[in-house]
C-alpha positions in Angstrom: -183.3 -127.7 31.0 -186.4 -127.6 32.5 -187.3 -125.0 35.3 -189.4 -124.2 38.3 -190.3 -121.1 39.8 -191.7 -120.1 43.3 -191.3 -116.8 44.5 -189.9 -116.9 48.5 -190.4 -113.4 49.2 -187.1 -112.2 49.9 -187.6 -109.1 48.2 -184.3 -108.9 46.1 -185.9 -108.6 42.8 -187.5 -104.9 44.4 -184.5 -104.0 45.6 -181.5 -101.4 43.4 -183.3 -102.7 40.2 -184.9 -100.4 38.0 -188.1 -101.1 36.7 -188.9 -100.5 33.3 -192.6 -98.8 33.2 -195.4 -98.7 30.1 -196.0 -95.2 29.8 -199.7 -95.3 31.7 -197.3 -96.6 34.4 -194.7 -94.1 33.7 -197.5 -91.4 34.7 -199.0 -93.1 37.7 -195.6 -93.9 39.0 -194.9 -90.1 38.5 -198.3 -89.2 40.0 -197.6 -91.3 43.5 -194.3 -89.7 43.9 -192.0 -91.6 42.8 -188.6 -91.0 40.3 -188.5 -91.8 36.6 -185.0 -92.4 34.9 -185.2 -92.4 31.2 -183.1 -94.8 28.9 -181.7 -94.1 25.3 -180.4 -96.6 23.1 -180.4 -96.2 19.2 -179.4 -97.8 15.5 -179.0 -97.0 12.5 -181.5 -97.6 10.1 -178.6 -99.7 7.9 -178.9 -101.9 11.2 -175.9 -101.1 12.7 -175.6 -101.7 16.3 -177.9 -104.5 16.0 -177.7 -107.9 15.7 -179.2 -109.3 12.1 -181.2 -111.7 14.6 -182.6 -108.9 16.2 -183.9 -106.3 13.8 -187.7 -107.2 13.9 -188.0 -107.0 17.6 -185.7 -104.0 17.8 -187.3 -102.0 14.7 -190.6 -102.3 16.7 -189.7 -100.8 20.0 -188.3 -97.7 18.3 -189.0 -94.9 17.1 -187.7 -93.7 13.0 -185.2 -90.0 14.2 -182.7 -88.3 12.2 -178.9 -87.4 13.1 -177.2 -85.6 10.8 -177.8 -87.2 7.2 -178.1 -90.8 8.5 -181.4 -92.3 9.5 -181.3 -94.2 13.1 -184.2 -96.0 15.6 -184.4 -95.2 19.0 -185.5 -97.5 21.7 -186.8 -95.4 24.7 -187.0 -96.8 28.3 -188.9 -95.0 31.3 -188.1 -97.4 34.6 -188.7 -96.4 38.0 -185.6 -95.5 40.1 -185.2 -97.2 42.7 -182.1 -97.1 44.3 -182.2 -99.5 46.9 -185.3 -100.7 48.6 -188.3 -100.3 45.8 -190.7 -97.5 47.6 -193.7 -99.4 47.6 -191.8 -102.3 49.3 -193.2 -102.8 53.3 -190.9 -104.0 56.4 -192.3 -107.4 55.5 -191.4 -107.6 51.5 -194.5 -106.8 50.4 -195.5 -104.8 47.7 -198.1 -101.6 48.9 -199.5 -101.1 45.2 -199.7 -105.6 44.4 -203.1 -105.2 42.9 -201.7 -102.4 40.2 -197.9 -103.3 40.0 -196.4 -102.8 36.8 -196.1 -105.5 34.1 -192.5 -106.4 34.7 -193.1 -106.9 38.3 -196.2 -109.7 37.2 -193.7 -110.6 34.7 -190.5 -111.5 36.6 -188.4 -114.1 36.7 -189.5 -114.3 32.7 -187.4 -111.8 30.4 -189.2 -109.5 28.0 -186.7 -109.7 25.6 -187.2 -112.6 23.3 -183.3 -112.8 22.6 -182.4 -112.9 26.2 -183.2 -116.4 27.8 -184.0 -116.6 31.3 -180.9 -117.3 33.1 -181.3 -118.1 36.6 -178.1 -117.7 37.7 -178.3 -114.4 36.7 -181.5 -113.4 39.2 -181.2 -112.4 42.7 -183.6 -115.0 43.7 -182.1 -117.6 46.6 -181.4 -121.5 45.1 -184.8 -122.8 47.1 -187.0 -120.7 44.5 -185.7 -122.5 41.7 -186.3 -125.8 43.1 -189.9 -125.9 44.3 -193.3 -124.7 42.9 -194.8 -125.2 39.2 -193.4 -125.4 36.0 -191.7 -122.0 34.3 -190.0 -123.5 31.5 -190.4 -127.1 30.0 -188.3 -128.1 26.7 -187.1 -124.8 26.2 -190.7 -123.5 26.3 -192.7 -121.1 28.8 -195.4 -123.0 29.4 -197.1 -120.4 31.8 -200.4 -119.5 29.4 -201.0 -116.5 31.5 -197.0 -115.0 31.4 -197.7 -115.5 27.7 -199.9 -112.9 27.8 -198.3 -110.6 30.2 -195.1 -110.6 28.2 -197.2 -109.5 24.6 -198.9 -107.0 26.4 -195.5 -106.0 27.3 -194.2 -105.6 24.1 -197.3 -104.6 22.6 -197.1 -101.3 25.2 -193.6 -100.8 24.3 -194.7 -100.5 19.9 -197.6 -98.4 21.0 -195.9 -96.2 23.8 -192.6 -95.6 21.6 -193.6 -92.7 19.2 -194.8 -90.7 22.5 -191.8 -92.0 24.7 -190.2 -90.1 21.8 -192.0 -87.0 21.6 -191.6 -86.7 25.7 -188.5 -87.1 25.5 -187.9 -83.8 23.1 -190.4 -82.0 25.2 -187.9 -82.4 27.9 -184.8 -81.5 25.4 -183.4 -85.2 25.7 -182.6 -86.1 22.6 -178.7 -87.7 23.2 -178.9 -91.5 22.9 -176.4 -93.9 22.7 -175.2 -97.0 20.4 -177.3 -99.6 21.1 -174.6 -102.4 22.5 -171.9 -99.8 22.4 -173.9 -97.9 25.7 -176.8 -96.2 27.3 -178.0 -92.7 27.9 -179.4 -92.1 31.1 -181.4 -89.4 32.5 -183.0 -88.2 35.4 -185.6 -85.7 34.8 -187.1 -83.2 36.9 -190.3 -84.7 37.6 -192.6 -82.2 37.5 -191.4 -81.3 34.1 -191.5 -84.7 33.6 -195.5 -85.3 34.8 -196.1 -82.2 33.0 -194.7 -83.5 29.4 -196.0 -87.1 29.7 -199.9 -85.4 30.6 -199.8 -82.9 28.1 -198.6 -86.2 25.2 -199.8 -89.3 26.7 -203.2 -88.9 24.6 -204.0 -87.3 21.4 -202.4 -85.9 18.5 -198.6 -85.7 18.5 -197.0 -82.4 17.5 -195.1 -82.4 14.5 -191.3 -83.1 15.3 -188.3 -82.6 13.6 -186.0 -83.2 16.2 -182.3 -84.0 15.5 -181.0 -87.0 17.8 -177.2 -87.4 18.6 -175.2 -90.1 19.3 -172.6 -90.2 22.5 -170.7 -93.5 22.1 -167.3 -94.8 23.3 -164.8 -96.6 21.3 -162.6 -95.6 18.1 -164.5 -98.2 15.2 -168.3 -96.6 17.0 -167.2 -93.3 16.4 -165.8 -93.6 13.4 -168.5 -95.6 11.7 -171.2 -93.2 13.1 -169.0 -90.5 11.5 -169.2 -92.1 7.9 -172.7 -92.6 8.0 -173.3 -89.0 8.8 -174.7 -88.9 12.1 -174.0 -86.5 14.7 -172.3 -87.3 17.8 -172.0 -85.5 21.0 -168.8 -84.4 22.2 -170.0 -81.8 24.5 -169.9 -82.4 28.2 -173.1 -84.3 29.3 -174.9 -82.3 31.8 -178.4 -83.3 31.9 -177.2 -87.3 31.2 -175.0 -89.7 32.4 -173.4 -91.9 29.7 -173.1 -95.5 30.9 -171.0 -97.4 28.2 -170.6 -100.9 27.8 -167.6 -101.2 26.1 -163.9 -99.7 26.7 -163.0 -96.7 25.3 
């Protein structure tokens, strides 16, 4: 079906969403003050926890980690928090930083992920922006030239950013992630341990790692599968994450 897009500046889209960042955005979001939560999500090499139809993109968001004996990629997500009302959002719905707003806010309503079609029943945006302004989607097809590019600059930040995302994330002795599909790892760092590790590895030579990665999954066929590959999995309390899981136990 074909689909049109206006925005009508209601300002749900900047509101108790949060916003994945590139990494340059990750450190100016950090630098103006604001909160970065971090998002781990991770398969095994074998592709498990992936769908076959979704290997390529997956494989190039992540980064190559070992657990235990088994070989797994992790995807790594740094969003700005915003719970509630977005901080740079004014009393009128306007955005304070418009001109340098990240990607996925130029982006939006469009999905980044090329396996998850735009749905828009599943926005926040009132009926009246979905029936008025120019065309989004015809036959199937974006036919917006310049949301083309936004969305491949997108996911060429996310292939380029991964292997530091990676090597921050060790720096700030995060490295719990969960099943991709099966759950996500969230975290909360402190941000000035956070500003610190992202300045001192947003640029140059990476350090050597060999950091060990754990999974923390939910479910009896996860865990056991996990197990017989060899990977590690966390069974300690978490105290520095929360574990959001998207299947029953």
């Amino acid at each position: 079906m074909d689909t049109q897009f206006s925005c009508v500046g209601c300002g749900k889209c900047c509101t108790d969403h949060h916003v994945p960042l590139t990494l340059a955005e990750a450190a100016q979001w950090a630098a103006d003050g604001g909160s970065v939560i971090i998002l781990t999500e991770a398969f095994l090499a074998n592709g498990y926890g992936v769908a076959p139809e979704q290997v390529t993109h997956a494989s190039r968001r992540s980064h190559p980690v070992s657990s235990g004996k088994a070989q797994a990629l992790v995807a790594i997500t740094f969003a700005a928090y915003n719970a509630g009302r977005c901080r740079n959002l004014d009393a009128d719905n306007l955005c304070r930083i418009y001109e340098r707003r990240p990607l996925v806010c130029r982006i939006y309503p469009m999905e980044i992920n090329p396996h998850i079609p735009l749905r828009p029943q599943a926005k926040d945006c009132p009926a009246e922006a979905w029936t008025r302004g120019p065309d989004l989607i015809v036959g199937g097809q974006l036919v917006d030239r310049q949301l083309l590019a936004l969305i491949e600059r997108s996911r060429q930040a996310d292939r380029d950013d991964i292997a530091r995302k990676q090597a921050i994330c060790v720096a700030l002795g995060l490295q719990t992630t969960a099943l991709k599909g099966n759950g996500f790892v969230a975290c909360l760092p402190d941000m000035d341990a956070f500003a610190a590790a992202v300045s001192r590895l947003q640029t140059g030579a990476l350090p050597a790692s060999e950091a060990v990665w754990r999974f923390r999954v939910t479910g009896e066929a996860a865990t056991l599968h996990l197990q017989q590959a060899g990977a590690l999995l966390e069974t300690e309390e978490a105290m520095r994450y929360m574990f959001i899981p998207l299947q029953s136990a």
